[in-house]
LUMFI-535574 format. One record per residue (C-alpha): x negated, y negated, z; residue in one letter. Coordinates in steps of 0.25 Angstrom, whole numbers, padded with zeros to 4 digits, always signed. Last residue first. Example, Ala and Ser with C-alpha at 12.3 -4.5 7.8 and 13.67 -1.06 7.14 Angstrom:
BEGIN
-0055+0004+0029S-0049+0018+0031A
//
This chain:
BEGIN
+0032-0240+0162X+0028-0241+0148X+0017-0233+0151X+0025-0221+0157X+0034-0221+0146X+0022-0220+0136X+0016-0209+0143X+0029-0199+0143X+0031-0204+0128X+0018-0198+0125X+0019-0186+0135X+0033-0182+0127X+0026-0183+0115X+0013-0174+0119X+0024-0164+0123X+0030-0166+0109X+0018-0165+0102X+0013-0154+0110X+0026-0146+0108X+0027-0149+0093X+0011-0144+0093X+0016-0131+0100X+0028-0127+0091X+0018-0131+0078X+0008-0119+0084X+0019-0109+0089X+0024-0109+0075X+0017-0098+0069X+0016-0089+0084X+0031-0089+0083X+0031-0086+0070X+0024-0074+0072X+0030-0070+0082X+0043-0070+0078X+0040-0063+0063X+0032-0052+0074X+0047-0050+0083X+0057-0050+0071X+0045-0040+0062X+0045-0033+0074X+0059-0031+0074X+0061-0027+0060X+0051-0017+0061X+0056-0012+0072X+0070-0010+0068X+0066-0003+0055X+0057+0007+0062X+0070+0010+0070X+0066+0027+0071X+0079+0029+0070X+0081+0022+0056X+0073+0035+0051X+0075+0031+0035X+0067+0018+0035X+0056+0018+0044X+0058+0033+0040X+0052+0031+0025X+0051+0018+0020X+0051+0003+0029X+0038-0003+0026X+0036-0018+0029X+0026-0027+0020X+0021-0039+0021X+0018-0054+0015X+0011-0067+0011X-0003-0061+0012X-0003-0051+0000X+0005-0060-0009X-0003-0061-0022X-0008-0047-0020X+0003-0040-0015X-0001-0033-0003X+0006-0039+0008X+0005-0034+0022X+0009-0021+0028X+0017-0019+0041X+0015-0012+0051X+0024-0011+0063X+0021-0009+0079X+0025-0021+0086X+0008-0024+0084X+0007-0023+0070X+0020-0033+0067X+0013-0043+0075X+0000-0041+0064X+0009-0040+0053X+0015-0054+0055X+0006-0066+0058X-0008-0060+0053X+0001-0057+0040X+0007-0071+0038X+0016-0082+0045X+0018-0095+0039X+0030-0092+0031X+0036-0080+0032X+0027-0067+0029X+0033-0062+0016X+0040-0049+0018X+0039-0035+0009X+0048-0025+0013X+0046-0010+0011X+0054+0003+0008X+0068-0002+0003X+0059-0011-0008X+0064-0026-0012X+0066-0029-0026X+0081-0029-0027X+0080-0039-0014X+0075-0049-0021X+0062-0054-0023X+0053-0044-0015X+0044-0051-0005X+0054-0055+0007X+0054-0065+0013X+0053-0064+0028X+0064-0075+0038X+0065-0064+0048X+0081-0062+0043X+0076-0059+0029X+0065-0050+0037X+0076-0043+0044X+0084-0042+0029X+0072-0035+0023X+0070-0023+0036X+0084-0020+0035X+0086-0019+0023X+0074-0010+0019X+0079-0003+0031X+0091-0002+0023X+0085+0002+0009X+0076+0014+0015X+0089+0017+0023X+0097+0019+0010X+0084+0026+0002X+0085+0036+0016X+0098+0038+0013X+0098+0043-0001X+0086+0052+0001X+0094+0058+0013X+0092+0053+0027X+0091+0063+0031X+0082+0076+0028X+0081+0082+0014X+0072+0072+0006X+0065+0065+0015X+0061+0074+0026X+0056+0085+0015X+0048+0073+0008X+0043+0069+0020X+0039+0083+0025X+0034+0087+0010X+0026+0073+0012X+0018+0078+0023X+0016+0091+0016X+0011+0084+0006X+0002+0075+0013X-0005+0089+0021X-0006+0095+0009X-0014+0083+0003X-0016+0091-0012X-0030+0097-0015X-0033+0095-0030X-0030+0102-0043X-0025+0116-0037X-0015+0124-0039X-0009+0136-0030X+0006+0138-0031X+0018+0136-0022X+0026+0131-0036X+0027+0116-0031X+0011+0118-0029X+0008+0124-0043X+0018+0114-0050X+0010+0102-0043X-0004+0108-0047X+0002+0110-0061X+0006+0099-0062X-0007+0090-0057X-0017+0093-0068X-0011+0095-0082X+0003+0088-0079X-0003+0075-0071X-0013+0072-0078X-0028+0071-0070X-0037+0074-0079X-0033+0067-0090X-0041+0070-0104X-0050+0057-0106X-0051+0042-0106X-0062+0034-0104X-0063+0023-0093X-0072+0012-0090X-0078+0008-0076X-0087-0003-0075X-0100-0008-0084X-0108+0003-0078X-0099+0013-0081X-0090+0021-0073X-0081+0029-0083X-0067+0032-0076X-0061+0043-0085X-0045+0038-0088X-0035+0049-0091X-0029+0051-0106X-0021+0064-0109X-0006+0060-0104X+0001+0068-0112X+0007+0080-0099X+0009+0067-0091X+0019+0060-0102X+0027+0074-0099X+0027+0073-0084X+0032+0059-0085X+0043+0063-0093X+0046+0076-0082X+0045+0065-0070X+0034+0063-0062X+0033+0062-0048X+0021+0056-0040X+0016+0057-0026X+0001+0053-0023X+0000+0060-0007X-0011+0051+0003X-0001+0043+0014X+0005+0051+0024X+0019+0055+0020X+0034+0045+0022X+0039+0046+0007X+0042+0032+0008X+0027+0029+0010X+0015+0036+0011X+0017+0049+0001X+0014+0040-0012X+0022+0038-0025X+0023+0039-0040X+0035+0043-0046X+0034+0045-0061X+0045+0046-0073X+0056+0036-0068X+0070+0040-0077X+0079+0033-0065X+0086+0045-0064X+0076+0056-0064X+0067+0046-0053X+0076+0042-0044X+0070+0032-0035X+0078+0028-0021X+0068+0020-0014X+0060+0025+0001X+0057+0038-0004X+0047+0033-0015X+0047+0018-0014X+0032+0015-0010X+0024+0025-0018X+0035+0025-0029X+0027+0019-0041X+0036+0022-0052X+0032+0029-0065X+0041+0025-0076X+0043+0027-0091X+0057+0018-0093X+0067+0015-0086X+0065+0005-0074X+0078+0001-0069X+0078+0011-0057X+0065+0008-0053X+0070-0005-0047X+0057-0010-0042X+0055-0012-0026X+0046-0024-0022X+0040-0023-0009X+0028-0029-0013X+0015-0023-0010X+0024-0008-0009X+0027-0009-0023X+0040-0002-0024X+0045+0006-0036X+0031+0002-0043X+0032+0002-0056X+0025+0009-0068X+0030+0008-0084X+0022+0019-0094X+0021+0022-0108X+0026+0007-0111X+0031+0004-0126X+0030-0011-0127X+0040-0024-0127X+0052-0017-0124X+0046-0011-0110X+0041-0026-0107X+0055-0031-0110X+0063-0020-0099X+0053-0022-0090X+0055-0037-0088X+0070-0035-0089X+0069-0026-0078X+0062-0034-0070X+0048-0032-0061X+0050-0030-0047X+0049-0043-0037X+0043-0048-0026X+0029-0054-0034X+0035-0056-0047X+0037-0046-0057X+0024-0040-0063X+0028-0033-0077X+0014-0025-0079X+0008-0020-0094X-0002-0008-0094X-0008-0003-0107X-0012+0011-0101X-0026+0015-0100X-0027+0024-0090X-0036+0011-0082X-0023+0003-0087X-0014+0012-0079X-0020+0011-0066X-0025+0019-0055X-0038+0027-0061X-0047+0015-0057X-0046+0017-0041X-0055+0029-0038X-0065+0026-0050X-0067+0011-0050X-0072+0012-0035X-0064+0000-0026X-0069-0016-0028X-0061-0017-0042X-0049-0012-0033X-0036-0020-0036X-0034-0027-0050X-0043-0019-0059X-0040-0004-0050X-0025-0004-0049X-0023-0009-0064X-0009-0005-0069X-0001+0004-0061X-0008-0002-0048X-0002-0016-0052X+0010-0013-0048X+0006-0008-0035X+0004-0023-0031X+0018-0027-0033X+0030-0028-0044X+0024-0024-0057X+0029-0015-0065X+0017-0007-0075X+0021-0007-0089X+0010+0004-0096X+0008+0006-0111X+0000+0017-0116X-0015+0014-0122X-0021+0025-0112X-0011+0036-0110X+0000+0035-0097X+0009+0044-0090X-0003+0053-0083X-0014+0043-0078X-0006+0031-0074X+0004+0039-0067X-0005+0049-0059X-0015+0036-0056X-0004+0027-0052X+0002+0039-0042X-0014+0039-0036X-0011+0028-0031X-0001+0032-0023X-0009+0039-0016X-0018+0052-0017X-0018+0066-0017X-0006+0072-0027X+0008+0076-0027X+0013+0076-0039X+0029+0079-0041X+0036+0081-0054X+0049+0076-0057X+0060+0085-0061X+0072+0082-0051X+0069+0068-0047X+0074+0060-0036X+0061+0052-0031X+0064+0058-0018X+0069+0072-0023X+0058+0074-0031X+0048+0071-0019X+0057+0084-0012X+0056+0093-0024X+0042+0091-0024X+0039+0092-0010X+0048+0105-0010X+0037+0114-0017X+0028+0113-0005X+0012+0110-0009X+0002+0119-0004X-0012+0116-0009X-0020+0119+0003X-0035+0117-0001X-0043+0130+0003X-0032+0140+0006X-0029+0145+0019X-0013+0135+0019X-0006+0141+0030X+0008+0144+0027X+0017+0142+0038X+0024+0149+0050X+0027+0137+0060X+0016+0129+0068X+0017+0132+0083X+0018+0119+0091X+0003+0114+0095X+0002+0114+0112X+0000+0100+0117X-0016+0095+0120X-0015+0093+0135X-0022+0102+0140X-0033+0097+0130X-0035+0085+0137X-0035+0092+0152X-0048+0100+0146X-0047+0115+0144X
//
């Protein structure tokens, strides 16, 4: 035996367990639904637990809960608002037509109106309040937290039929969907719910589910040579006819099959959810230290001299903060430094502000494990690299008053020597 594998440690003894001998593993543990309820604080809400992004929430949403002609009001408060209403027009014309088409609810053939609030803040109340009495609206979308922006919505105040974009709030701000009437829960494994990016979660409540079991139409992408059009037929892919029974046959320990689950993602997220939802901090705490570290990081970048994108405080997320780069400083100045103490960051994404700002991230246990002092070092490397930076920034005007006061100093030097 070589010296290197001597040296390969001894594998612990896995415990009793069932071993999956069939060919596509399709167990799915009962408790992830009770425990994905209990985050979004639902007792009746169904759980989908699909393959994909959070993208494919749009999909799921657009496809089910509106007919084509229906009346859609999309919120706008970022760039995820406008995946809602027109993902593949106004971002991938250069990507394949059919994988990117299907996310938007005009290409279903909804009538989609968007409230755009001001770069920084969430749309009104008023605002949304008078475009809900100036037409009947199947549908109104928002995103809870658009990640591009930072921007929190107040999902509390929004009644009426909802579907919330929760990929970058679920877990990290309070949401009660029974209480605050919400009908679906779309969001993603990657973020506050601390899994591997690749599992689609959504959550539909029992209205939602009854709009699902009418929806009839579905969009058939016809390539032609003059561009892609779409015809409308039975829908494949609703929600109650396909993928319930699916979900019921897994909750229930049952065989069903409509396509492979990620085992491995879900029970990843089954050891999230289980850490989330019945270890401490409780639920209620871990929103309090989501809001603190928030806090924290806000009012050191407030000290730092950094603006803040979100308008007002009532507007700014508990998971993320959005900073403008001060003035004179930009990307190449600051994330690069930050990279190289061990932090990063992401930059803008915005499209009318991509370059003017970035993004910190402080969900899941940056936030909720204080011991781990992810919150402390961020803060002190943004200190260290915002000094730097600026240091570097002014070094050339520093020198140049040197020079000119050195060459000063020789000028008069040369004159007093001449006058004597």
């Amino acid at each position: 035996m070589s010296s290197w594998c001597k040296q390969i440690p001894s594998l612990p003894l896995i415990p009793p367990h069932q071993v999956p001998s069939i060919p596509g593993p399709i167990e799915v543990s009962d408790e992830v639904r009770f425990y994905i309820n209990t985050v979004v604080d639902t007792a009746e809400g169904q759980p989908f637990l699909i393959a994909g992004s959070g993208t494919l929430g749009w999909d799921q949403t657009a496809a089910n809960l509106v007919e084509p002609g229906e009346n859609a009001l999309v919120l706008h408060s970022g760039y995820f608002g406008d995946s809602f209403t027109d993902w593949y027009d106004n971002y991938v014309p250069s990507l394949v037509p059919a994988l990117m088409i299907f996310s938007s609810l005009e290409t279903y053939g909804a009538n989609v109106d968007q409230l755009k609030a001001k770069i920084g803040a969430a749309v009104s109340q008023e605002d949304i309040e008078s475009a809900l009495k100036s037409k009947k609206y199947k549908l109104l979308t928002f995103t809870h937290v658009d990640t591009s922006t930072a921007v929190l919505s107040n999902a509390k105040a929004i009644a009426e039929t909802i579907a919330l974009d929760g990929v970058c709030s679920v877990a990290s701000e309070e949401i009660h969907m029974d209480t605050w009437d919400i009908d679906i829960i779309l969001s993603a494994s990657q973020k506050g719910l601390g899994t591997p990016p690749g599992l689609s979660i959504l959550v539909a409540s029992k209205r939602a589910m009854q709009v699902c079991t009418l929806t009839s139409s579905f969009p058939k992408l016809n390539l032609t040579p003059i561009g892609p059009g779409i015809q409308f037929q039975e829908n494949p892919c609703n929600l109650v006819l396909r993928w319930l029974p699916i979900m019921k046959a897994y909750e229930s320990g049952n065989a069903a099959y409509f396509a492979t689950p990620p085992v491995n993602l879900i029970y990843a997220f089954h050891a999230s959810l289980s850490k989330i939802t019945k270890s401490a901090p409780s639920l209620a705490d871990r929103y309090k230290l989501h809001r603190e570290a928030s806090q924290r990081v806000k009012e050191a970048a407030t000290e730092l001299g950094l603006k803040q994108l979100p308008l007002q405080p009532a507007f700014a997320a508990n998971g993320m903060t959005a900073l403008y780069y001060p003035e004179g400083l930009s990307a190449g100045d600051i994330l690069p430094r930050l990279a190289k103490k061990g932090i990063v960051v992401a930059g803008g994404l915005h499209t009318e502000i991509k370059d003017k700002y970035f993004r910190i991230g402080h969900m899941g246990i940056t936030a909720v494990e204080e011991s781990r002092g992810d919150v402390d070092t961020v803060i002190k490397a943004l200190k260290e690299t915002l000094a730097e930076a600026r240091a570097t920034a002014t070094y050339p005007s520093q020198q140049l008053a040197r020079d000119q006061n050195n060459l000063n100093q020789f000028t008069n030097t040369v004159s007093a020597r001449a006058r004597l």
